[in-house]
Backbone as CSV, one residue per row, in Angstrom:
resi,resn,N_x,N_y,N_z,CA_x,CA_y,CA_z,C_x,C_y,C_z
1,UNK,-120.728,-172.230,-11.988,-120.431,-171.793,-13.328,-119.645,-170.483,-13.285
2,UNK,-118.985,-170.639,-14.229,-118.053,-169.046,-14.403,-119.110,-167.848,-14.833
3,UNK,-118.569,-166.893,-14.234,-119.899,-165.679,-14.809,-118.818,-165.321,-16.161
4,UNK,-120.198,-165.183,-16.837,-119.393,-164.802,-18.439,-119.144,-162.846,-18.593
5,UNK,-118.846,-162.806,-19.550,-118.271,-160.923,-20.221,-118.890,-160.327,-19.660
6,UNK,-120.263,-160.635,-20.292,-121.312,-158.936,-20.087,-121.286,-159.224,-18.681
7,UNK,-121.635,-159.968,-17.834,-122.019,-159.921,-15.990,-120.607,-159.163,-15.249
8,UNK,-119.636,-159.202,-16.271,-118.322,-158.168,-15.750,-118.481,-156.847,-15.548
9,UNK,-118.754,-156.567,-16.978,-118.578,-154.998,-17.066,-119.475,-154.249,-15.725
10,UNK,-119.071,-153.496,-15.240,-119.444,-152.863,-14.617,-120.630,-151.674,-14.664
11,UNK,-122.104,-152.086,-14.947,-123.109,-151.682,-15.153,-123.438,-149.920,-14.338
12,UNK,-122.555,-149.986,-13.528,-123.446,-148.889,-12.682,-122.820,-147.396,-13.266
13,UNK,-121.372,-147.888,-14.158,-120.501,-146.490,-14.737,-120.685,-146.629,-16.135
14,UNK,-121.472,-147.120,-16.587,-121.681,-147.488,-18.124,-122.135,-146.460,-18.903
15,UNK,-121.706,-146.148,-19.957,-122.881,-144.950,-20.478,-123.191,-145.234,-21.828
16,UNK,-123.854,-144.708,-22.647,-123.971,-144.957,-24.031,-122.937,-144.768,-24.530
17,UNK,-122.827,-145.331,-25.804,-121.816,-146.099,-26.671,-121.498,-146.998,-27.398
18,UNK,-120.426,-147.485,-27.706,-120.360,-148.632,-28.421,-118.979,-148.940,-28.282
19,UNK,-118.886,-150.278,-27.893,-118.089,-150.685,-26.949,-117.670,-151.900,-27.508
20,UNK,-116.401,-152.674,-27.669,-115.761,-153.915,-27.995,-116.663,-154.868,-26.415
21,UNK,-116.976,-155.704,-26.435,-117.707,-156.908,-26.008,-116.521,-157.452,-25.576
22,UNK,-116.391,-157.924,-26.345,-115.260,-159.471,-26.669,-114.992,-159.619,-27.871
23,UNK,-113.917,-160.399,-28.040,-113.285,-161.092,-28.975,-113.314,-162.239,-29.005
24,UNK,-113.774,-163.391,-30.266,-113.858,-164.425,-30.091,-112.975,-164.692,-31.511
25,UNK,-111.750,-165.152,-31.833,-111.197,-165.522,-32.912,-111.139,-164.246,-33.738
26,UNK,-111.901,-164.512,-34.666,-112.328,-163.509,-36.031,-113.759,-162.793,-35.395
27,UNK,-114.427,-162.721,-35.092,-115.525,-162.452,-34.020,-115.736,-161.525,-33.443
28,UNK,-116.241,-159.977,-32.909,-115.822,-159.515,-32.405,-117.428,-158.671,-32.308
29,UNK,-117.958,-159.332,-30.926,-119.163,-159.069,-30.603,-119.170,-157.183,-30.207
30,UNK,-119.963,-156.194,-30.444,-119.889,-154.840,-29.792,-121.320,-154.793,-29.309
31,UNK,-121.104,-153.700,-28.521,-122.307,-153.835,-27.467,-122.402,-152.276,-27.787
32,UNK,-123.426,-151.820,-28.363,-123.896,-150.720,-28.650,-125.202,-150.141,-27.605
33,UNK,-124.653,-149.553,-26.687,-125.626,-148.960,-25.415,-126.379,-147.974,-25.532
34,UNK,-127.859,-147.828,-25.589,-128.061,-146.384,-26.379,-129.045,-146.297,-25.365
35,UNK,-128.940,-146.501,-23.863,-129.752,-145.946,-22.520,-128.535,-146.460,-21.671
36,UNK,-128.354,-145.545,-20.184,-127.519,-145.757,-19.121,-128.245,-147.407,-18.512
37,UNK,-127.541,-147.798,-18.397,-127.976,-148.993,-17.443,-128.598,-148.553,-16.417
38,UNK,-129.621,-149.595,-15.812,-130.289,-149.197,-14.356,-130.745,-147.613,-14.313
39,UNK,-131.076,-147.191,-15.786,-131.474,-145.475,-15.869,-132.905,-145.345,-16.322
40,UNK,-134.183,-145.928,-16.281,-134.994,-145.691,-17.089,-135.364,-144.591,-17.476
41,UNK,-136.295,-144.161,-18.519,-136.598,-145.282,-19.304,-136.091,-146.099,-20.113
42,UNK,-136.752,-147.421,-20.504,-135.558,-148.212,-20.935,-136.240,-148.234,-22.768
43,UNK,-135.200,-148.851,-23.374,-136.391,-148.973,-24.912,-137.387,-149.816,-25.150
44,UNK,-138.450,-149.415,-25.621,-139.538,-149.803,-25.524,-139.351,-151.139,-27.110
45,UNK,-139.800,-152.054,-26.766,-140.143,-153.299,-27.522,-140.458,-152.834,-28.921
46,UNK,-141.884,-152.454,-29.056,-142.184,-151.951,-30.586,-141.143,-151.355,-31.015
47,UNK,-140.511,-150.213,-30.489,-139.291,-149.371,-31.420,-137.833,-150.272,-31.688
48,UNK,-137.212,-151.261,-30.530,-136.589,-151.714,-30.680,-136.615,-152.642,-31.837
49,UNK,-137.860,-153.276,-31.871,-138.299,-154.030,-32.995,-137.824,-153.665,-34.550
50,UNK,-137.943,-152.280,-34.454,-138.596,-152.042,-36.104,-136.698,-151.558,-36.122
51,UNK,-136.116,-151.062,-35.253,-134.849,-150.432,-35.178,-133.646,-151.852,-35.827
52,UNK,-134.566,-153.353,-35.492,-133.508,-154.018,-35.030,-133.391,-154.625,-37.007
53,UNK,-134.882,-154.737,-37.742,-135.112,-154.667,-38.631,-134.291,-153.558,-39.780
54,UNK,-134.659,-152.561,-39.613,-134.134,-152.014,-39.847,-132.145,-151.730,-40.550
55,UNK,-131.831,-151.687,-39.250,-130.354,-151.880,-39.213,-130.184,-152.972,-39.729
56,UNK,-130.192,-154.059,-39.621,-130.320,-155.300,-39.968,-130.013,-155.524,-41.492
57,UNK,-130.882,-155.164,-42.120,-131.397,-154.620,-43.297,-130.359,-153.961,-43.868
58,UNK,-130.243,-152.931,-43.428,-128.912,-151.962,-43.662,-127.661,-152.807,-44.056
59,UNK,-126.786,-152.937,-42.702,-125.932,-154.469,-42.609,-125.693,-155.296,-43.526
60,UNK,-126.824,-155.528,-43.951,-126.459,-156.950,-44.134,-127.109,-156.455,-46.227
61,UNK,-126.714,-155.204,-46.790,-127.076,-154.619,-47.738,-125.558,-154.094,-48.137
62,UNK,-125.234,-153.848,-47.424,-123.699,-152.677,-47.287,-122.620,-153.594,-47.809
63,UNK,-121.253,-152.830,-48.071,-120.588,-153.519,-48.623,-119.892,-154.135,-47.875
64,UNK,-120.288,-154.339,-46.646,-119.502,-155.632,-45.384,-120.724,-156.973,-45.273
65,UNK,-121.484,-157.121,-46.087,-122.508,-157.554,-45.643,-122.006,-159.264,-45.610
66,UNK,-121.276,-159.706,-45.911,-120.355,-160.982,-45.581,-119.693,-161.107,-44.483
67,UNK,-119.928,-159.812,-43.671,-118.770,-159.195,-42.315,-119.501,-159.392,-41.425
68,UNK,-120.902,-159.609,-41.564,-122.143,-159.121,-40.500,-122.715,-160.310,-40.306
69,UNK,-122.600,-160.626,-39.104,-123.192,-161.926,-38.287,-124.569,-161.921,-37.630
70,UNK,-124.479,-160.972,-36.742,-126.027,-160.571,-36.062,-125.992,-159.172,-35.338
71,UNK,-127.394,-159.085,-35.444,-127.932,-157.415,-34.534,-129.019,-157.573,-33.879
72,UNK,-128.929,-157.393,-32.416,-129.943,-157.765,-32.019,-129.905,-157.586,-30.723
73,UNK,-131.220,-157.553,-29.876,-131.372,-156.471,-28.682,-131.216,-157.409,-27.573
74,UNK,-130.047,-156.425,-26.521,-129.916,-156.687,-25.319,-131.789,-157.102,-24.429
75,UNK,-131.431,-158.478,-23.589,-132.792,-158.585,-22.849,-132.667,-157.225,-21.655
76,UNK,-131.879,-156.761,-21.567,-132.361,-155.677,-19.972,-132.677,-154.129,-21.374
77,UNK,-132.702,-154.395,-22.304,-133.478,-153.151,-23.704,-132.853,-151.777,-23.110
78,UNK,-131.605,-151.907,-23.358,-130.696,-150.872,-22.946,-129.948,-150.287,-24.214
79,UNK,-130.012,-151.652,-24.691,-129.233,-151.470,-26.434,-129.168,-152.750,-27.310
80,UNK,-128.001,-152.690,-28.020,-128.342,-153.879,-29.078,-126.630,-154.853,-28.841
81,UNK,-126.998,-156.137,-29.254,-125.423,-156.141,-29.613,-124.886,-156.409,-31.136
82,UNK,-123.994,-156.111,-31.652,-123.925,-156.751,-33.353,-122.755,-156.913,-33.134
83,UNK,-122.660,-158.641,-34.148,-121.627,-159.266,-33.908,-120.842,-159.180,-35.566
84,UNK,-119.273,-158.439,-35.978,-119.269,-158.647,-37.025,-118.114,-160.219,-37.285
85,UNK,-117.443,-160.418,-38.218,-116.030,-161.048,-38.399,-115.213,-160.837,-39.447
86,UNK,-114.020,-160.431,-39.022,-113.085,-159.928,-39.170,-113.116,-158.502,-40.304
87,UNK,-113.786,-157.656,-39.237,-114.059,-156.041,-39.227,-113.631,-155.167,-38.049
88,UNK,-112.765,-154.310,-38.368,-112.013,-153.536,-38.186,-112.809,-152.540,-37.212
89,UNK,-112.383,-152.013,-36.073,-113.452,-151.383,-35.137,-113.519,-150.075,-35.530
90,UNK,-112.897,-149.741,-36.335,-113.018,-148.112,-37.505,-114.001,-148.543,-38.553
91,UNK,-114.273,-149.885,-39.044,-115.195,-150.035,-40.017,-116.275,-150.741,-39.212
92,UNK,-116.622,-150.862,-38.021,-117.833,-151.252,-37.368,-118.169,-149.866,-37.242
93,UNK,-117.421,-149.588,-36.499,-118.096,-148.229,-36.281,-118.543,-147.228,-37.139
94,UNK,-117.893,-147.124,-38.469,-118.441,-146.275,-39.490,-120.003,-147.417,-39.744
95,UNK,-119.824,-148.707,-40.109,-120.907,-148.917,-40.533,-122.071,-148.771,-39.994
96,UNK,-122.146,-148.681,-38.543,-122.915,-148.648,-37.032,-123.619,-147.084,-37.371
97,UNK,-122.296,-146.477,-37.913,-122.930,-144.834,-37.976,-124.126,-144.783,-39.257
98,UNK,-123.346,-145.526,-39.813,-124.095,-145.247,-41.215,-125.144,-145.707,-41.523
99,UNK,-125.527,-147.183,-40.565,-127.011,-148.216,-40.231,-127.915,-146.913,-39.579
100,UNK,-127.072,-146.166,-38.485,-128.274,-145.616,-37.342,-128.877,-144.104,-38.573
101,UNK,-127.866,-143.663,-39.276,-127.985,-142.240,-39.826,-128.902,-143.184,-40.903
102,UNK,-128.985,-144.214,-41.418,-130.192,-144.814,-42.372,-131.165,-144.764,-41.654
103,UNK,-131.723,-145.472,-40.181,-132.771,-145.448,-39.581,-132.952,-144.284,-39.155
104,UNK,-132.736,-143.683,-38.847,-132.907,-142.105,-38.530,-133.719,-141.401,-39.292
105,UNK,-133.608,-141.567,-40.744,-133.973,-140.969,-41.680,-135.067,-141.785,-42.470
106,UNK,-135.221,-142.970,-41.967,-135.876,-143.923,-42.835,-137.574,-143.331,-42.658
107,UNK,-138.175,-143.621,-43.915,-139.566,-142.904,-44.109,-140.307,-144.300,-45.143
108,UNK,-140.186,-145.056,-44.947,-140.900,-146.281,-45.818,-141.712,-147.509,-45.001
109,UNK,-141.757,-148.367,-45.922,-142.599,-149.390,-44.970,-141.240,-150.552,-44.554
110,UNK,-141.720,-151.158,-43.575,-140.442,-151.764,-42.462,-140.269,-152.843,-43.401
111,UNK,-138.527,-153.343,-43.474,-138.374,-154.573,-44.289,-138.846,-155.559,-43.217
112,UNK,-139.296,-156.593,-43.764,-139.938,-157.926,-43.228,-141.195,-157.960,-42.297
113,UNK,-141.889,-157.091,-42.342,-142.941,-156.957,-41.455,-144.308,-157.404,-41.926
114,UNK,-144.106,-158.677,-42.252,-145.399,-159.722,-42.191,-145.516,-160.877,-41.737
115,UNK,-146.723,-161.517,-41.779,-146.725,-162.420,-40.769,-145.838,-163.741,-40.962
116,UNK,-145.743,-163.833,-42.535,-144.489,-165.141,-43.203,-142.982,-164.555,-42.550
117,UNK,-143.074,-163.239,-42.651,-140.953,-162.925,-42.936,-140.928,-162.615,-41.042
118,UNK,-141.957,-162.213,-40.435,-141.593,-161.961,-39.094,-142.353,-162.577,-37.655
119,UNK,-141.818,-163.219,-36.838,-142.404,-164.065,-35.657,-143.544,-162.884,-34.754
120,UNK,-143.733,-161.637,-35.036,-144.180,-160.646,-34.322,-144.655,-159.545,-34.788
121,UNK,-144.644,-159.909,-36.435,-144.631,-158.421,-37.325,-145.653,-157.407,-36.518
122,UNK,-146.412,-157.704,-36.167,-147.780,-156.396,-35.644,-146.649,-155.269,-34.677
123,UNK,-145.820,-155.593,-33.851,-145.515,-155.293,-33.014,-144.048,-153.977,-33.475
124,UNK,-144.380,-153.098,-34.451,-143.269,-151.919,-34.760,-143.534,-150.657,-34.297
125,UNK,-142.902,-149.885,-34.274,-142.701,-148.491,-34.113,-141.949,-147.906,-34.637
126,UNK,-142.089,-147.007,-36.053,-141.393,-146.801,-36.734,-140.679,-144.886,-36.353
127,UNK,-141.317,-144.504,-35.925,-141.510,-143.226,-35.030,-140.115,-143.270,-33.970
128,UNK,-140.768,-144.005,-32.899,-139.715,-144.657,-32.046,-138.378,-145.271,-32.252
129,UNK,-137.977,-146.115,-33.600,-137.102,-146.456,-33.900,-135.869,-145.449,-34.631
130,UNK,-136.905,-144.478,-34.964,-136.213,-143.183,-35.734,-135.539,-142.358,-34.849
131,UNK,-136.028,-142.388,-33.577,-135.821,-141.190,-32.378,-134.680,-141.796,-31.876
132,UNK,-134.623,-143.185,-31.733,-133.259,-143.778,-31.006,-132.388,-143.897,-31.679
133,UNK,-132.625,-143.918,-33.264,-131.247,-144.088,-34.170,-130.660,-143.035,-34.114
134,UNK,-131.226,-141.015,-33.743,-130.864,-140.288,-33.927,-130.463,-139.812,-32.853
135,UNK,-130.868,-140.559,-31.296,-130.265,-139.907,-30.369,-128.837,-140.724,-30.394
136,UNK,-128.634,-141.893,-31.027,-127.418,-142.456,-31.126,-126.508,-141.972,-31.775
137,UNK,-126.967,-141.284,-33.183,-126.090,-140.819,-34.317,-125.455,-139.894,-33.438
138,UNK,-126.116,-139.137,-32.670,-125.316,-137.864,-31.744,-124.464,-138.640,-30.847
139,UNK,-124.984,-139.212,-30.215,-123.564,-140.043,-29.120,-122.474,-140.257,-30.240
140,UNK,-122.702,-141.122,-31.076,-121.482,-142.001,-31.619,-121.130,-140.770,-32.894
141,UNK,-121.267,-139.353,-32.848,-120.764,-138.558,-33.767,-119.223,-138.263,-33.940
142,UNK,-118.501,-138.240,-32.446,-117.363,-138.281,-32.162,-116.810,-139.455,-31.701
143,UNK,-117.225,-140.895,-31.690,-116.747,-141.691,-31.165,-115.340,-141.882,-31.616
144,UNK,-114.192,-142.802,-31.198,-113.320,-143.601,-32.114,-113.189,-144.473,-31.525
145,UNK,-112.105,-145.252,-32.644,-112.061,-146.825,-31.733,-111.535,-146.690,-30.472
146,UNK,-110.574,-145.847,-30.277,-110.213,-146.046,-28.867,-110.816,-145.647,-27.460
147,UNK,-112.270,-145.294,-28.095,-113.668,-145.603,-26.822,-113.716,-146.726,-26.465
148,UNK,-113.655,-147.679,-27.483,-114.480,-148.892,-27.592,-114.214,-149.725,-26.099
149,UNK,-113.304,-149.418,-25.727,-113.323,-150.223,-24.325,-113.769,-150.003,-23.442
150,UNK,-114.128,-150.668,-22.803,-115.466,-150.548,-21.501,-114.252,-149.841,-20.278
């Protein structure tokens, strides 16, 4: 089998960020890194959880919310990926800023966190999810699109 995108990039020079993936058509998966690869610690499950909710939430509220496909966490819990279509990597990225500077700040009870709306609801950290949105807001304070490449 062909090794696909992510098994490319080169894991060992990676750093946080947010990064163009790929392109698929209108599609345009980003890989938002918010721990060094192979650096632990890595993000912990409960926080990722409530983070992924969260943003999510955000997203898919905002005025791209027809733009927004999915958000949702890398298995090695390094970061997330969100997939939009046909959004502009100046308007991912503002919206990316503007999801994490919501969770950052967020002080309420988690959208979907019961046992009907979520496969895992027990399992949040709302504490934790706050700490990573804000160590991100600082990475991606100066980003531009022309980071975005790996």
């Amino acid at each position: 089998m062909e090794k696909i995108a992510s098994f490319q990039v080169d894991h060992t020079v990676l750093l946080p960020g947010m990064y163009v993936s790929r392109v698929d058509g209108d599609v345009t998966t980003f890989d938002l890194r918010f721990v060094r690869p192979n650096t632990p610690p890595y993000l912990t499950m409960p926080a990722v959880h409530t983070l992924e909710h969260l943003f999510a939430t955000y997203a898919r509220n905002s005025a791209h919310k027809d733009k927004v496909i999915y958000f949702g966490p890398m298995g090695c819990r390094t970061g997330f990926y969100f997939l939009t279509r046909d959004l502009s990597r100046e308007e991912a990225l503002t919206l990316t800023q503007e999801a994490l500077a919501f969770v950052a700040a967020y002080d309420g009870d988690i959208p979907g966190v019961s046992a009907v709306e979520c496969g895992n609801w027990l399992e949040h950290d709302l504490d934790g999810a706050r700490a990573y949105a804000a160590a991100m807001v600082n990475v991606l304070r100066d980003w531009t699109a022309e980071k975005m490449d790996y």
